[in-house]
gemmi code that builds the backbone of each chain (N, CA, C; Angstrom):
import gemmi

chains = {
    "A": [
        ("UNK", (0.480, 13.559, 19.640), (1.248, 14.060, 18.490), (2.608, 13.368, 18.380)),
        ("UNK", (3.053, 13.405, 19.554), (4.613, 12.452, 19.485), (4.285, 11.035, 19.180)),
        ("UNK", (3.394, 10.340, 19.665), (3.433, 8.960, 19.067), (3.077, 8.732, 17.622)),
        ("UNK", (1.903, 9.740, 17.231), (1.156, 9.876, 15.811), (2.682, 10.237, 14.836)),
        ("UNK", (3.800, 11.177, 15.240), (4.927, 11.089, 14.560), (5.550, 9.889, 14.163)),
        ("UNK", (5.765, 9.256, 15.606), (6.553, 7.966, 15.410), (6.062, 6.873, 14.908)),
        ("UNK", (4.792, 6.826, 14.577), (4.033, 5.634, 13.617), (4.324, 5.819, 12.558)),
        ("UNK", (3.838, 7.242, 12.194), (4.193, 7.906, 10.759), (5.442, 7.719, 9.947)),
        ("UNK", (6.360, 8.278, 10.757), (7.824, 8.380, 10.367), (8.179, 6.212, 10.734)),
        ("UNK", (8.085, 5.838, 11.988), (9.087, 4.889, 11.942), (8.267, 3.499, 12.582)),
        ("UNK", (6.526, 3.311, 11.661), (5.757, 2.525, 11.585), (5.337, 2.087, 10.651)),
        ("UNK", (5.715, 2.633, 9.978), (4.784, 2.303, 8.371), (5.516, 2.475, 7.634)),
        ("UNK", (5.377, 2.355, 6.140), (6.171, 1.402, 5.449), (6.336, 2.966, 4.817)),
        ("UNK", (7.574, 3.289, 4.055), (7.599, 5.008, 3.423), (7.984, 6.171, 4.264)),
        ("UNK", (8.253, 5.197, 5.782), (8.235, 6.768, 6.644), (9.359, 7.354, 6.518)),
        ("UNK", (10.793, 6.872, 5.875), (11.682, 7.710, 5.821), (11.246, 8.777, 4.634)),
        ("UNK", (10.961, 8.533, 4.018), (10.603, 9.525, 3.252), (9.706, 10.671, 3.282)),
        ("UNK", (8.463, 10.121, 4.323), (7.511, 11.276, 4.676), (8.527, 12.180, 5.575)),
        ("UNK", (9.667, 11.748, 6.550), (10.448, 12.201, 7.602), (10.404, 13.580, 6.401)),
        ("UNK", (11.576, 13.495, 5.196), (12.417, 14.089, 4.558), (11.379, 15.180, 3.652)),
        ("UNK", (9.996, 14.727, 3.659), (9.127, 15.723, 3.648), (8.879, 16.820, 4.425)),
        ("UNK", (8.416, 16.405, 5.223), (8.827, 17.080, 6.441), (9.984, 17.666, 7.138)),
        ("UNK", (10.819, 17.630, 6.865), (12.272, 18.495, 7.036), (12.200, 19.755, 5.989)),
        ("UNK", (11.848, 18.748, 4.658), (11.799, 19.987, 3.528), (10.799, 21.306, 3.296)),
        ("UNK", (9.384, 20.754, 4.233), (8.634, 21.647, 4.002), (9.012, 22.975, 5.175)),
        ("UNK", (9.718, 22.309, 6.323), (9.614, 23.200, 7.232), (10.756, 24.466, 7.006)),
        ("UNK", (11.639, 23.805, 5.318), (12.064, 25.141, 4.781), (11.758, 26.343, 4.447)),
        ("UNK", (10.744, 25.694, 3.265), (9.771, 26.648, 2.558), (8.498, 26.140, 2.133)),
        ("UNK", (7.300, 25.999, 1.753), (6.478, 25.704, 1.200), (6.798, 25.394, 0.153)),
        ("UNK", (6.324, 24.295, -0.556), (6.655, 23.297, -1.983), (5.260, 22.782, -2.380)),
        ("UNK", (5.594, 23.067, -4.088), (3.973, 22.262, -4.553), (4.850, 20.608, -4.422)),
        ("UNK", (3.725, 20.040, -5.112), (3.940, 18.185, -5.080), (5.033, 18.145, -6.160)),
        ("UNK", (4.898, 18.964, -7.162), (6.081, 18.739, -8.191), (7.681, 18.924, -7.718)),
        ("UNK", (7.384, 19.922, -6.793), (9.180, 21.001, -6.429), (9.252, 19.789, -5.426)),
        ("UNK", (8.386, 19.229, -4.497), (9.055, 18.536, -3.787), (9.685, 16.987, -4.383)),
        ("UNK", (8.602, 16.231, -5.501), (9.539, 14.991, -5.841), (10.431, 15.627, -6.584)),
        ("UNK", (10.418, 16.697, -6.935), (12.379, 16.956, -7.981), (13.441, 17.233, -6.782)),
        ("UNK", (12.704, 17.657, -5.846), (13.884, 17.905, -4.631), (14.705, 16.938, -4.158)),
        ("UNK", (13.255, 15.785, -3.456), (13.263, 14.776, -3.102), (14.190, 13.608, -4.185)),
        ("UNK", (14.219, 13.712, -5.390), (14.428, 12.632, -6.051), (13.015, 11.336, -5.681)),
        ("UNK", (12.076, 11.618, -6.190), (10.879, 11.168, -5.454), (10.074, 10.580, -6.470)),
        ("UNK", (9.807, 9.830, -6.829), (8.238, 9.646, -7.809), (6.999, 10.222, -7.179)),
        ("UNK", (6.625, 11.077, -8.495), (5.554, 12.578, -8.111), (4.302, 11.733, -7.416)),
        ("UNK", (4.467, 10.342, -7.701), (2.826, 9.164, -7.133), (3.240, 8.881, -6.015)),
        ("UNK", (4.450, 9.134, -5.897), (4.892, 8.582, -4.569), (4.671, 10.239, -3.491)),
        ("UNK", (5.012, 11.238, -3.917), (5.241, 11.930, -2.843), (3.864, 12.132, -3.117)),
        ("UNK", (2.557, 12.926, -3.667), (0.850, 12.498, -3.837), (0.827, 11.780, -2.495)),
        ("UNK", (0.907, 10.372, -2.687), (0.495, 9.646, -1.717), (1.322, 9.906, -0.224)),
        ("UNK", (2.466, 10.234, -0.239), (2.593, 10.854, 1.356), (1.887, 12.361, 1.921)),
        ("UNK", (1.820, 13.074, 0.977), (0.913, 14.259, 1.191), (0.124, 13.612, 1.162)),
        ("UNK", (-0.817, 13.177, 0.822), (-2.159, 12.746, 1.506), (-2.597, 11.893, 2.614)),
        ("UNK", (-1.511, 11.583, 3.154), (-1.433, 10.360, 4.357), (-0.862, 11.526, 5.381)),
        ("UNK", (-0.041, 12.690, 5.026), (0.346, 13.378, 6.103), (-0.878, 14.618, 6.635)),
        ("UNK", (-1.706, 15.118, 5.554), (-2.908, 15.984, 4.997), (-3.545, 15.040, 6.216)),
        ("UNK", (-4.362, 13.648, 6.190), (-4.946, 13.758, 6.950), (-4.482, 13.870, 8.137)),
        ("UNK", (-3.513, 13.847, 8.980), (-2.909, 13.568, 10.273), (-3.166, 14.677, 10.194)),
        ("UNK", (-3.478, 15.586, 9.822), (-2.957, 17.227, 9.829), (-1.508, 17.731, 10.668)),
        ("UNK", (-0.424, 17.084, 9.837), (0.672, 17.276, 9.743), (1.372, 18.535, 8.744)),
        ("UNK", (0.299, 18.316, 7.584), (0.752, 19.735, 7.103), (-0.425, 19.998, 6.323)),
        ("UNK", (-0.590, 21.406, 5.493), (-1.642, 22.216, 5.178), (-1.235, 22.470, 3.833)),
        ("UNK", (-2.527, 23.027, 3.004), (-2.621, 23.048, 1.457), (-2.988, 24.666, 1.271)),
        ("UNK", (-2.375, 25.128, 0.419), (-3.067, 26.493, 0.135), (-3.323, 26.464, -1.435)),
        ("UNK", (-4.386, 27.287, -1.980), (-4.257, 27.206, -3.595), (-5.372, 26.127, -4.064)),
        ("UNK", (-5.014, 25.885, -5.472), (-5.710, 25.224, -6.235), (-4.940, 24.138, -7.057)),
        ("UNK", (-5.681, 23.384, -7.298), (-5.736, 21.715, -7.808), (-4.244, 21.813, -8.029)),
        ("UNK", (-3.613, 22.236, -9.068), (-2.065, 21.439, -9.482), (-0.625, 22.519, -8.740)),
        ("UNK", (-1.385, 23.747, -9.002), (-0.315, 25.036, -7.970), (-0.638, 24.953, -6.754)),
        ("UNK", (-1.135, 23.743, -5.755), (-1.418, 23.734, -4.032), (0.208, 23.619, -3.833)),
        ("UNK", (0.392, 24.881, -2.774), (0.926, 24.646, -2.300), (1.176, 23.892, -0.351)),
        ("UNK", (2.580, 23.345, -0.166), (1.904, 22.204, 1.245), (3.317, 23.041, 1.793)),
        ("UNK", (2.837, 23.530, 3.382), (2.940, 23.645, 4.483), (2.696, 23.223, 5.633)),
        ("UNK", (4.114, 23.099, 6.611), (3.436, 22.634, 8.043), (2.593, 23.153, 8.508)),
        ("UNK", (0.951, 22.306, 9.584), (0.326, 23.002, 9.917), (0.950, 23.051, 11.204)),
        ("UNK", (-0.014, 24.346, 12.034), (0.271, 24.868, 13.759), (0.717, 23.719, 14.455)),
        ("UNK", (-0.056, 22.887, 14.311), (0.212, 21.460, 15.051), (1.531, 20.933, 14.984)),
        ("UNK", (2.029, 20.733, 13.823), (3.400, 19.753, 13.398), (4.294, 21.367, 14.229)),
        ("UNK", (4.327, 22.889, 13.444), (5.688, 23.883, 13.949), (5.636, 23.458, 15.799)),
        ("UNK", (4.653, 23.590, 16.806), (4.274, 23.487, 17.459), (5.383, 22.372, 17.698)),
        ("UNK", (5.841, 21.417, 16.878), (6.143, 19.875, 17.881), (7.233, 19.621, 17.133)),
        ("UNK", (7.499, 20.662, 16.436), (9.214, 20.648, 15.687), (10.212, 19.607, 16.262)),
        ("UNK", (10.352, 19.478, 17.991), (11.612, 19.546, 18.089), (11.320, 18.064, 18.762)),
        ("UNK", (9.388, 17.319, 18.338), (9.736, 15.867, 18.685), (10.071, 15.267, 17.363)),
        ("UNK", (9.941, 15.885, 16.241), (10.682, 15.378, 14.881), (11.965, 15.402, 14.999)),
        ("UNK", (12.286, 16.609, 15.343), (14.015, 16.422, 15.479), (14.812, 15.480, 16.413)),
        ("UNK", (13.798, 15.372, 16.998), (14.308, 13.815, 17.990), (14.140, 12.609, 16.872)),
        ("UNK", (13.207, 12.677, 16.368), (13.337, 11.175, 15.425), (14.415, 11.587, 14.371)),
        ("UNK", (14.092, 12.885, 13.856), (15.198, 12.718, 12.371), (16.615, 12.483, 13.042)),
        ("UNK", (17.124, 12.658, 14.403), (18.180, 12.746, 14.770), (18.338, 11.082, 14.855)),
        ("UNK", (17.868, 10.529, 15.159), (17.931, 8.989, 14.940), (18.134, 8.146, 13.586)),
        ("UNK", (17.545, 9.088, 12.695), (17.662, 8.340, 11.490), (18.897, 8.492, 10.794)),
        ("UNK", (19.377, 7.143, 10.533), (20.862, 6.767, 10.050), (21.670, 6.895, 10.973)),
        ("UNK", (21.367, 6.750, 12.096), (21.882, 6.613, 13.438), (22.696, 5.363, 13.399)),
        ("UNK", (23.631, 5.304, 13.461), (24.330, 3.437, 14.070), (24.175, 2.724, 15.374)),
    ],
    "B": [
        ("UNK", (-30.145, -49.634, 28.231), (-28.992, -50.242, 28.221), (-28.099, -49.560, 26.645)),
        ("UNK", (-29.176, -50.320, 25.436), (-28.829, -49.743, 24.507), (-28.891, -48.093, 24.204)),
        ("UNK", (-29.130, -47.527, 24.750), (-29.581, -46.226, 24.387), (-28.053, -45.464, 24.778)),
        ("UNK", (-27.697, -46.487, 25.891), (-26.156, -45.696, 26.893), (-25.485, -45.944, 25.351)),
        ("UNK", (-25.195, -47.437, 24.785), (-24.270, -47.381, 23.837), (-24.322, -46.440, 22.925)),
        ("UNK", (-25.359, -45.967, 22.344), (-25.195, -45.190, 21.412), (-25.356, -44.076, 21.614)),
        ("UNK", (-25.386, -43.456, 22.764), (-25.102, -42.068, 23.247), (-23.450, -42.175, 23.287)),
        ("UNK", (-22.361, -42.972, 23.922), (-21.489, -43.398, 24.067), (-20.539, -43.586, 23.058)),
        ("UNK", (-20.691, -44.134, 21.431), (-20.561, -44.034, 20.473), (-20.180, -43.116, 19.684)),
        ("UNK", (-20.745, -41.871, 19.774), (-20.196, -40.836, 18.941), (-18.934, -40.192, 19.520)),
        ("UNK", (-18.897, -40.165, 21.140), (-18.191, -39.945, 22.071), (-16.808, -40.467, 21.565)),
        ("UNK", (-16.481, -41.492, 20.938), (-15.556, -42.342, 21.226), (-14.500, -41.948, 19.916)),
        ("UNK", (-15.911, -41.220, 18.545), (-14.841, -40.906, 17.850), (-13.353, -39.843, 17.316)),
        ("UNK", (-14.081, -38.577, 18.385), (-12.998, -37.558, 17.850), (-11.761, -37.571, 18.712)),
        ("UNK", (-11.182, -38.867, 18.019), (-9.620, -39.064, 18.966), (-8.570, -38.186, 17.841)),
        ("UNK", (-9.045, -37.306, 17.737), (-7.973, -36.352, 17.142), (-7.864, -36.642, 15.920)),
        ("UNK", (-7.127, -36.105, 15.078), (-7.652, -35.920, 13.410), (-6.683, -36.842, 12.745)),
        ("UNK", (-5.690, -37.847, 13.233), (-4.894, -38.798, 12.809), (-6.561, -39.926, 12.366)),
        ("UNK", (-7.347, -40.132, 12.865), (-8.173, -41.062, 12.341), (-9.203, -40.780, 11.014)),
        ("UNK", (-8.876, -39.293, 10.626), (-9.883, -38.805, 9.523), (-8.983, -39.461, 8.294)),
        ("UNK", (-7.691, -40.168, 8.168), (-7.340, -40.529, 6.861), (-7.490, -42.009, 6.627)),
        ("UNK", (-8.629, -42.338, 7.714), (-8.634, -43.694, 7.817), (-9.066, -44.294, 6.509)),
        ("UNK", (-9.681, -43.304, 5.835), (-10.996, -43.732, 4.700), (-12.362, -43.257, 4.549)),
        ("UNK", (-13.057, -43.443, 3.251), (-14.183, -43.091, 3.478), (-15.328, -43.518, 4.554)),
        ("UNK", (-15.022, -45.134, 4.998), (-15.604, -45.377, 5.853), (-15.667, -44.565, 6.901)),
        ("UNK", (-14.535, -44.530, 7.406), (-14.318, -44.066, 8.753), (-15.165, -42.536, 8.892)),
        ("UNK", (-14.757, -41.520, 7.780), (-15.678, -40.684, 7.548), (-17.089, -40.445, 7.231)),
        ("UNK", (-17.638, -41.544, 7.084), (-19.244, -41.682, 6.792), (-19.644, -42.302, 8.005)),
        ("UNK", (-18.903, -42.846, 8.593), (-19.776, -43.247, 10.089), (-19.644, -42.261, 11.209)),
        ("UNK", (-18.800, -41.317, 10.958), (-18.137, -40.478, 12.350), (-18.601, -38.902, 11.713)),
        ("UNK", (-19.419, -38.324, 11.266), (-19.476, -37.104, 11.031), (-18.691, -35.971, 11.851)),
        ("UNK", (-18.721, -36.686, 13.159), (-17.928, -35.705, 14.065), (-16.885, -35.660, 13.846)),
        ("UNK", (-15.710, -36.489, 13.425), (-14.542, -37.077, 12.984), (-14.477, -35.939, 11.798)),
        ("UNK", (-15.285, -35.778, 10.771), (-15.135, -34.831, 9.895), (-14.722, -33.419, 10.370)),
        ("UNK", (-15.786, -33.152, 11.194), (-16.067, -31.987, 11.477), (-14.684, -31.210, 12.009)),
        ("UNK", (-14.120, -32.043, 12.865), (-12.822, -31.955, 13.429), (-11.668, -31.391, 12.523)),
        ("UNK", (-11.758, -32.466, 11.532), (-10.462, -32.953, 10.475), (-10.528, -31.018, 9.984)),
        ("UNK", (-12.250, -30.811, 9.445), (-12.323, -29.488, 8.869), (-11.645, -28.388, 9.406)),
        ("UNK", (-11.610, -28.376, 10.759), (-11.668, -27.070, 11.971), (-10.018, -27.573, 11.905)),
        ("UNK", (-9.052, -28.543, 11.887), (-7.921, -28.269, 11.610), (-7.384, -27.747, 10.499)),
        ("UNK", (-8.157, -28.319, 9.385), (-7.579, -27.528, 8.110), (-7.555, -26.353, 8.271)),
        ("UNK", (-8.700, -25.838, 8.835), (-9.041, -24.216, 8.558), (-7.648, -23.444, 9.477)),
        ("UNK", (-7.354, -24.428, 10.346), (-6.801, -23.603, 11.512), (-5.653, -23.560, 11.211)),
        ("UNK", (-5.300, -24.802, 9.825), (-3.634, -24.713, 9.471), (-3.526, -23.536, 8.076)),
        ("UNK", (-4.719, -23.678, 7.029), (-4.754, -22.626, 6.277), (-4.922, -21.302, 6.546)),
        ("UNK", (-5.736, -20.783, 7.552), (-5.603, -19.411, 8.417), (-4.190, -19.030, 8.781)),
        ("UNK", (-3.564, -20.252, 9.505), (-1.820, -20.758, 10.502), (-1.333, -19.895, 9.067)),
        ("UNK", (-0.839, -20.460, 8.248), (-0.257, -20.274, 7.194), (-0.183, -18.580, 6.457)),
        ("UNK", (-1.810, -18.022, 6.351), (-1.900, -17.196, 5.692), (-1.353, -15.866, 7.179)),
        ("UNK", (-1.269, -16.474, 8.296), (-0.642, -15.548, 9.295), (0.255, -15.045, 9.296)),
        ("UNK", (1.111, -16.466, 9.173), (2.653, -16.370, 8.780), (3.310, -15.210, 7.674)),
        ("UNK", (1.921, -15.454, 6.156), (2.305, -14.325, 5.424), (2.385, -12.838, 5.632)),
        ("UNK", (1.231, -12.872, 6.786), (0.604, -11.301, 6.547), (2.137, -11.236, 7.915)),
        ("UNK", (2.523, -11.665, 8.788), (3.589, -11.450, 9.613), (4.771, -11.457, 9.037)),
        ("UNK", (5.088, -11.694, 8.015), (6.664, -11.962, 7.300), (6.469, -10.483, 6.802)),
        ("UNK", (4.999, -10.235, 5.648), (5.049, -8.935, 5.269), (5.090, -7.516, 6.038)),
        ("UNK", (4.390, -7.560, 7.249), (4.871, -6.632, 8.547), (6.650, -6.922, 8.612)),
        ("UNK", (6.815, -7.776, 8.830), (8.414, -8.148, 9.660), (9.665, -7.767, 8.445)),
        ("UNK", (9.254, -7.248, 7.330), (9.758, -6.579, 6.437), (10.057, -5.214, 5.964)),
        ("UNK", (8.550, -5.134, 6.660), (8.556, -3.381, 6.780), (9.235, -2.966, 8.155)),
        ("UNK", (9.075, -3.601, 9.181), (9.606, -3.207, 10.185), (10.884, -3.167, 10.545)),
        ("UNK", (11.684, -4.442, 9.643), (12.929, -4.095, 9.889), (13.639, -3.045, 8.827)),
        ("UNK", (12.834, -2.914, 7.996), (13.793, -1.357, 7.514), (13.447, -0.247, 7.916)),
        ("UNK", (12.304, -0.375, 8.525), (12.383, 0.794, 9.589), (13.676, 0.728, 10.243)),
        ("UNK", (13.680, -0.283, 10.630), (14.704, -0.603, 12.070), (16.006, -0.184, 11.525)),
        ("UNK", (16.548, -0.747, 10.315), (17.846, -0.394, 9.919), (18.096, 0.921, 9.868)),
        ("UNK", (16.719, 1.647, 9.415), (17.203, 3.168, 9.329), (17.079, 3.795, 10.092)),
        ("UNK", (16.105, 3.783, 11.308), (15.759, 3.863, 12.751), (16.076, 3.219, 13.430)),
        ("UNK", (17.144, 3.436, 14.356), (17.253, 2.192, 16.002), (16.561, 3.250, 16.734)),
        ("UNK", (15.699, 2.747, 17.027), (14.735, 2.964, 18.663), (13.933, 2.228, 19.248)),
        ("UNK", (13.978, 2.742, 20.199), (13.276, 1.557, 20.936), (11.677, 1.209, 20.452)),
        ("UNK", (10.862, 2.074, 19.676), (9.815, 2.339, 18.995), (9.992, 1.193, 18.056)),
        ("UNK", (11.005, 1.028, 17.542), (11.171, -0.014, 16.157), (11.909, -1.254, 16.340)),
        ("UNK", (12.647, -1.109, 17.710), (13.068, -2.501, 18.015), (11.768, -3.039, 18.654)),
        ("UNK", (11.227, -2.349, 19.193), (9.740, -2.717, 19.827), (8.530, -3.581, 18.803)),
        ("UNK", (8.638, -2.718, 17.790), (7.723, -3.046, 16.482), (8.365, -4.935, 16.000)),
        ("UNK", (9.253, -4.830, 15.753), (10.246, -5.334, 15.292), (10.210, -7.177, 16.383)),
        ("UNK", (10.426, -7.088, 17.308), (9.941, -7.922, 18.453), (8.784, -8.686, 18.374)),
        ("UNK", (7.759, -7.486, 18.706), (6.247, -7.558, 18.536), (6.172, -8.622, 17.310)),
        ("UNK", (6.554, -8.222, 16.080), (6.109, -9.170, 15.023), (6.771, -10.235, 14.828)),
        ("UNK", (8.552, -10.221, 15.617), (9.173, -12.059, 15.663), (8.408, -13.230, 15.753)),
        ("UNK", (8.159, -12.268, 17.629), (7.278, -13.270, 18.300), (5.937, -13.694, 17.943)),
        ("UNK", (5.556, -13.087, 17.336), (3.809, -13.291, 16.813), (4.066, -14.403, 15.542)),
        ("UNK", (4.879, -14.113, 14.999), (5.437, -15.291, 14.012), (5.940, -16.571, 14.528)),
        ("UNK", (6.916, -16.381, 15.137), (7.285, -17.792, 16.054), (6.065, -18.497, 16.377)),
        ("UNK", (5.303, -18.195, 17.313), (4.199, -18.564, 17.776), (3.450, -18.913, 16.568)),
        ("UNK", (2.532, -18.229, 15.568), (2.530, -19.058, 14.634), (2.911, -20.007, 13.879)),
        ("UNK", (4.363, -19.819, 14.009), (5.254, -21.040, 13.225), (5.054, -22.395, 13.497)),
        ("UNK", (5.091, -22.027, 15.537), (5.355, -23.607, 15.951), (3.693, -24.580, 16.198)),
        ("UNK", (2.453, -23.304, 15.972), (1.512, -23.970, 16.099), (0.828, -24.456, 14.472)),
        ("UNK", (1.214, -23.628, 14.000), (1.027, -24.231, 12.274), (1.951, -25.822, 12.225)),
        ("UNK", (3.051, -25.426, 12.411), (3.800, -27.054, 12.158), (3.400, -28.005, 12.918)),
        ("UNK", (2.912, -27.851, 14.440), (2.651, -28.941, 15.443), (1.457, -29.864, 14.520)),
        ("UNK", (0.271, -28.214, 14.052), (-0.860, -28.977, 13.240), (-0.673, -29.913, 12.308)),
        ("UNK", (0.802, -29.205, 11.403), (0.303, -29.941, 9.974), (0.875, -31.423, 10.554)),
        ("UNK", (2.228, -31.616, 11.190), (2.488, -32.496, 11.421), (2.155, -33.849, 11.570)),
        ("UNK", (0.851, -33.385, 12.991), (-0.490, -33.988, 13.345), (-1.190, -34.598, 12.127)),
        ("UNK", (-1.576, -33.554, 11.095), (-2.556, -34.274, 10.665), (-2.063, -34.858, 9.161)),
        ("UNK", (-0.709, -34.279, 8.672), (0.025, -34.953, 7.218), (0.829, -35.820, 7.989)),
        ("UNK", (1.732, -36.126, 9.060), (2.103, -37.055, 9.040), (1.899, -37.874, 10.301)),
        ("UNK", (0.895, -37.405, 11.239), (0.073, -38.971, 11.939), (1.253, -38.724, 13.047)),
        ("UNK", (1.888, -37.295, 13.239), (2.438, -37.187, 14.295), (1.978, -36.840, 15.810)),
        ("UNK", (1.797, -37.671, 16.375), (0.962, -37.440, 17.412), (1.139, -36.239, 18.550)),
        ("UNK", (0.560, -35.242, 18.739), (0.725, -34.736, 19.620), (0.831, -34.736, 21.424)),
        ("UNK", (0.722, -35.501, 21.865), (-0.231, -36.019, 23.115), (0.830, -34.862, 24.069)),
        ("UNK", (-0.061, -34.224, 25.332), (0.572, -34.019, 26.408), (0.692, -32.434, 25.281)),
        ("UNK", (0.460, -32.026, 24.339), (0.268, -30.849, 24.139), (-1.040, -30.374, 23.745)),
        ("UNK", (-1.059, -29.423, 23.835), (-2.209, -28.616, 24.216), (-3.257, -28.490, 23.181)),
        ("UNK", (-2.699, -28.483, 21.956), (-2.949, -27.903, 20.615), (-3.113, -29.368, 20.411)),
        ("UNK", (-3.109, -30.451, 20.796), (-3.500, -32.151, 20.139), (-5.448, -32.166, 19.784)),
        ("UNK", (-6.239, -31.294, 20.722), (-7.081, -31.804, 20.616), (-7.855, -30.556, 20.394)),
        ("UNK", (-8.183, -29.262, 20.761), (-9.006, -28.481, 20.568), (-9.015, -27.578, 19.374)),
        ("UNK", (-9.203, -28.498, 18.182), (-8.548, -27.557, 17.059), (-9.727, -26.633, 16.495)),
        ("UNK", (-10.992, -26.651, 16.807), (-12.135, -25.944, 16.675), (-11.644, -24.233, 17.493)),
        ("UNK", (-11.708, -24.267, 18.788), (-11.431, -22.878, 19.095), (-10.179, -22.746, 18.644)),
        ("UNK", (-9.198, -23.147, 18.341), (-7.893, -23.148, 17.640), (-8.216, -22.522, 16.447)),
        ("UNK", (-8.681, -22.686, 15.534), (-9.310, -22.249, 14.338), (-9.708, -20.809, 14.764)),
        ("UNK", (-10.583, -20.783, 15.707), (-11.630, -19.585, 15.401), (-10.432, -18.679, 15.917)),
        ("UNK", (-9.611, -18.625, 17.027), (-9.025, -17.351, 17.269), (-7.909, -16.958, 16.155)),
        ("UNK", (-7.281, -18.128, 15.134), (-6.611, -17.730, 14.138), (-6.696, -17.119, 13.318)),
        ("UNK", (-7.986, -17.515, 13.234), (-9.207, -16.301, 12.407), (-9.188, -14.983, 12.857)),
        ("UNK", (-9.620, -14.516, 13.815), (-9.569, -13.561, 14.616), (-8.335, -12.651, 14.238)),
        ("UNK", (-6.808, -13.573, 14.814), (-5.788, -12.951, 15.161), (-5.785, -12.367, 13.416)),
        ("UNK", (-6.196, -13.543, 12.222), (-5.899, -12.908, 10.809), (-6.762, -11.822, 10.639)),
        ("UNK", (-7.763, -11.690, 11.164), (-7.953, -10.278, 10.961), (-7.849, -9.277, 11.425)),
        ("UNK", (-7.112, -9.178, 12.753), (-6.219, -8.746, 13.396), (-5.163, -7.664, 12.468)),
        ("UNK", (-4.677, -9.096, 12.207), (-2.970, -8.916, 11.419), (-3.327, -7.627, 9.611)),
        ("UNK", (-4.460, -8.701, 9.139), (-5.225, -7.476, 8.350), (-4.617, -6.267, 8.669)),
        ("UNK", (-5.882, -6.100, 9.614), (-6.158, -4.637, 9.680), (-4.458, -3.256, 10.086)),
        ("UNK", (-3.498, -4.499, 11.108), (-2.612, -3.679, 11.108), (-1.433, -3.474, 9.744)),
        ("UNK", (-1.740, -4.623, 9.542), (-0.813, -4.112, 8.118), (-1.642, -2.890, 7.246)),
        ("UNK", (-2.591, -3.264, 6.751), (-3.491, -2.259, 6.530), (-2.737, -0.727, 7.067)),
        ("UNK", (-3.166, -0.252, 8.202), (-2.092, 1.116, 8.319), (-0.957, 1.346, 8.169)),
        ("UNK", (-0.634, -0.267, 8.436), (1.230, 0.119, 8.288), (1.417, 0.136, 6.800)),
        ("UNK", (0.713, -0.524, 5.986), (1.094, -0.630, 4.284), (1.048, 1.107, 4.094)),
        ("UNK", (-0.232, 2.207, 4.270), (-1.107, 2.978, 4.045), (0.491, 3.511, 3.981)),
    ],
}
model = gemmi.Model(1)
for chain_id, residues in chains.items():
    chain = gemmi.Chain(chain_id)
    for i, (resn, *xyz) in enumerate(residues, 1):
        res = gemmi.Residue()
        res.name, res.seqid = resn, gemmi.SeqId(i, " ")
        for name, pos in zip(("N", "CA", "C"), xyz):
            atom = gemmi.Atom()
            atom.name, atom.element = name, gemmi.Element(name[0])
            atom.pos, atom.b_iso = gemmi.Position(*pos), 0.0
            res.add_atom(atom)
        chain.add_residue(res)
    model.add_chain(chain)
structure = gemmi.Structure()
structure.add_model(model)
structure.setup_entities()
């Protein structure tokens, strides 16, 4: 799970942004819309990190087609605090 | 007697791919001479398309890096210099060799450009597949 983070977040191309997904969801639950207006995000753009994080099963869907809402799953609350080790790095000097 | 010469003969031609621009002659008597010249091209056009798929990793990785310092991304970051370098200097040794008749001798890469080829191949689909997740 800790390495599958650190590919995610700081391997691949978008991961700051999946990071900031992930910070945001572990607020509250957000459909795809609330999160690119949050985010300042293109709605194709955050789509495609929910679905790259969906399969890792990083986070979870409840609902139907356009009102799904996305939550961390057990797995990601579970490992909170190896994210907070990476987000604590990011914009680090 | 004769039979040694012309077993001996074909032997004599793949002195490395500086002799494939000799002419058509030279290429219609030496098929092997061809064969050679081919397995470098391939190995400098593969060389080349490496370089791309490594510049396009080595792009993503360093903005990881700018926005991430860790050792995870200086790691990443490394990983793909060096894999480039190394491509760099065996793509140029080739083209050198064979666009400008620069001889290699006493290096390594002067004469076996057939398995040279095939693992470039390899490493490009290699390089594929990891960009591939890292693009995803």
């Amino acid at each position: 799970m800790k390495k599958l983070l650190w590919w995610l977040i700081a391997g691949m191309k978008g991961g700051i942004n999946r990071a900031r997904i992930i910070k945001t969801l572990n607020e509250r639950p957000y459909n795809a819309n609330q999160l690119s207006e949050e985010l300042n995000l293109d709605y194709k753009t955050v789509r495609h990190h929910i679905k790259v994080l969906e399969q890792n099963n990083i986070i979870k869907a409840t609902g139907e087609k356009y009102g799904k809402m996305y939550f961390l799953s057990d797995n990601m609350e579970q490992n909170y605090d190896v994210f907070n080790e990476i987000w604590e790095q990011i914009g680090k000097k | 007697m004769i039979q040694q010469i012309l077993e001996a003969a074909p032997n004599m031609t793949p002195n490395g791919p500086q002799g494939g621009n000799l002419g058509p002659n030279g290429l219609h008597n030496s098929p092997n001479m061809n064969f050679i010249d081919l397995g470098t091209y391939i190995a400098i056009i593969i060389g080349v398309a490496n370089i791309c798929l490594l510049l396009a990793l080595l792009s993503i990785y360093l903005k990881n890096y700018r926005e991430i310092k860790s050792k995870f991304t200086t790691g990443l970051l490394v990983f793909a210099a060096l894999l480039l370098l190394q491509n760099v200097v065996t793509t140029l040794f080739l083209a050198l060799n064979v666009f400008f008749h620069i001889s290699s001798q006493g290096f390594e890469i002067g004469r076996p450009q057939t398995p040279l080829s095939s693992v470039n191949i390899i490493q490009f689909i290699a390089l594929l597949i990891l960009l591939r997740i890292t693009w995803d």
